[in-house]
N, C-alpha and C positions, 0 to 999 in steps of 0.2 A: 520573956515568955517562951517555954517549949511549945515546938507545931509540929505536927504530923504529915509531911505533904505525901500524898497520894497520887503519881502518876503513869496516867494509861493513854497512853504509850510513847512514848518518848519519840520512836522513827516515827510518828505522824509530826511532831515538831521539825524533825529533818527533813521529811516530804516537802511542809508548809516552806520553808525554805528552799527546797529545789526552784520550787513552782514561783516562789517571790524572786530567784535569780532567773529564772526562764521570762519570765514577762518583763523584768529590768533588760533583758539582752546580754545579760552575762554568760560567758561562755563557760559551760559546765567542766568541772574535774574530771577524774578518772571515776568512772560508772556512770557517770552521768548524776553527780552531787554537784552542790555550787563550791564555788572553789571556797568562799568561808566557813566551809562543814566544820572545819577544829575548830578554828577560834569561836564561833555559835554555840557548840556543845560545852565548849568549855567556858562561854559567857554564862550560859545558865546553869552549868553544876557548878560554877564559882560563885550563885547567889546563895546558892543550900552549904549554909555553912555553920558552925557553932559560934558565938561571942560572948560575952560577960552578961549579958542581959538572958541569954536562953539559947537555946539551939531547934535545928531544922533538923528532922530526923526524916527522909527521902525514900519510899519504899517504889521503884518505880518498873512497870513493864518495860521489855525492850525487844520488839521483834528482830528477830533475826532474818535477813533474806536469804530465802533458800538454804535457811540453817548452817550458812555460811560463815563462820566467825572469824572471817577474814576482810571481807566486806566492812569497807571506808567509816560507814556509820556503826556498826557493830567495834569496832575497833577504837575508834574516839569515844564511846558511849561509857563502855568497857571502863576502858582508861581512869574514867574517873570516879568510876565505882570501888567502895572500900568493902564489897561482898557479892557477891551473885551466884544464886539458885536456878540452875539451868535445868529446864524441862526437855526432855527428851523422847522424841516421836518414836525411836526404835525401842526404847525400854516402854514406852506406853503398848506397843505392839505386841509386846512379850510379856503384856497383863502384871507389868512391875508396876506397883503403885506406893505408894505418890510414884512418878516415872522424872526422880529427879536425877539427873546422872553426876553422878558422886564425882568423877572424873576430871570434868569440865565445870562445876559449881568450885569455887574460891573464896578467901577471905583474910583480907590481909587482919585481922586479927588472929589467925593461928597462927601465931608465934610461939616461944616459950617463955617470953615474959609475961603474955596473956594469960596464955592458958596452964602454963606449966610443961617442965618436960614432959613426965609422963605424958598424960593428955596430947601434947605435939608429938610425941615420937611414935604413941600408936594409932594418929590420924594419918601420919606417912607411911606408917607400915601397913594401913591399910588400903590406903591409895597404890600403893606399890602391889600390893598385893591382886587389887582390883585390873591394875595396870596391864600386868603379866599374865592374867586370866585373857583378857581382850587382844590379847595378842598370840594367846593358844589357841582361840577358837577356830580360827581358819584351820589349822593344823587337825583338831578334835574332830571339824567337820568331814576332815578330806578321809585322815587314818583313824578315828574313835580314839576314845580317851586309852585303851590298855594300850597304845601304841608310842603314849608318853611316858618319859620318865617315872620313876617312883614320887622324886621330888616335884615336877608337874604336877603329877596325878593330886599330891598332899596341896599344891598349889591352887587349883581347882576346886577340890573339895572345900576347901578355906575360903576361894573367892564366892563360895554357889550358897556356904554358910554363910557369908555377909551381908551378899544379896537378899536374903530371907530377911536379916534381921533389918538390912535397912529398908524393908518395905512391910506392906500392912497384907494380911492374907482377903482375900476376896471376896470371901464371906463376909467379912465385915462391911463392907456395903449392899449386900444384898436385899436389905430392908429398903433402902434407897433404891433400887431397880425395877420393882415390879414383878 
């Protein structure tokens, strides 16, 4: 049988285990996690699995602390995710919508036996392309864009055309606002 699991939110699972090693007298890890934070995380993404009978398809929240993705739990959570769609508070600020940040969302099916070369070559060029944008901005900010190269400038303009396309214009929610 195929199932659908649905979880919200996965670091309240990590929590509930903090809080079950704090009342056993176990001394906590680094951040203050129980020290079996891996092996826990990876007890329960080792049950969502596929087998000959059906598979478990896992669509799960995962908060981030202090939108840290360095952070014990965000790191083991990660880990055993085969995709992840990252919301991001500073492109929500910037009225990008959906405010998913292309940058930091992954998935270990772009390859190019998945997807194809095509397809994979011009998701890195566009990643790359997004990359190099993110890393002018300080510079754009400090000296304006005519103070960048021609190829910058073409670099920009390319990054500022993606942006568009990978988001939805704002009007379109409008009917939904009030």
């Amino acid at each position: 049988q195929d199932v659908l699991l649905l979880v919200d939110n996965i670091f309240r699972f990590v929590q509930a285990g903090a809080e079950v090693s704090g009342l056993l007298g176990e001394l906590p890890s680094r951040v203050g996690y129980q020290p079996t934070l891996a092996s826990e995380i990876a007890d329960l993404e080792e049950r969502i699995c596929n087998s000959s009978t059906g598979s478990i398809t896992s669509i799960q929240a995962v908060y981030v602390p202090a939108d840290d993705f360095t952070d014990p739990a965000a790191v083991h959570t990660f880990s055993h995710l085969s995709a992840s769609v990252v919301l991001s508070r500073q492109r929500s600020s910037q009225g990008l919508y959906p405010a998913v940040d292309p940058l930091k969302s992954a998935s270990n099916m772009l390859t190019p036996t998945v997807v194809g070369q095509r397809h994979y070559q011009i998701a890195r060029e566009t990643k790359q392309t997004l990359s190099e944008y993110e890393e002018l901005k300080d510079i754009i900010a400090m000296l304006g864009l005519e103070e960048l190269s021609k190829e910058d400038q073409r670099t920009v303009n390319r990054a500022r055309r993606l942006e568009k396309f990978l988001t939805q214009p704002f009007v379109t929610t409008e009917q939904f606002t009030g």
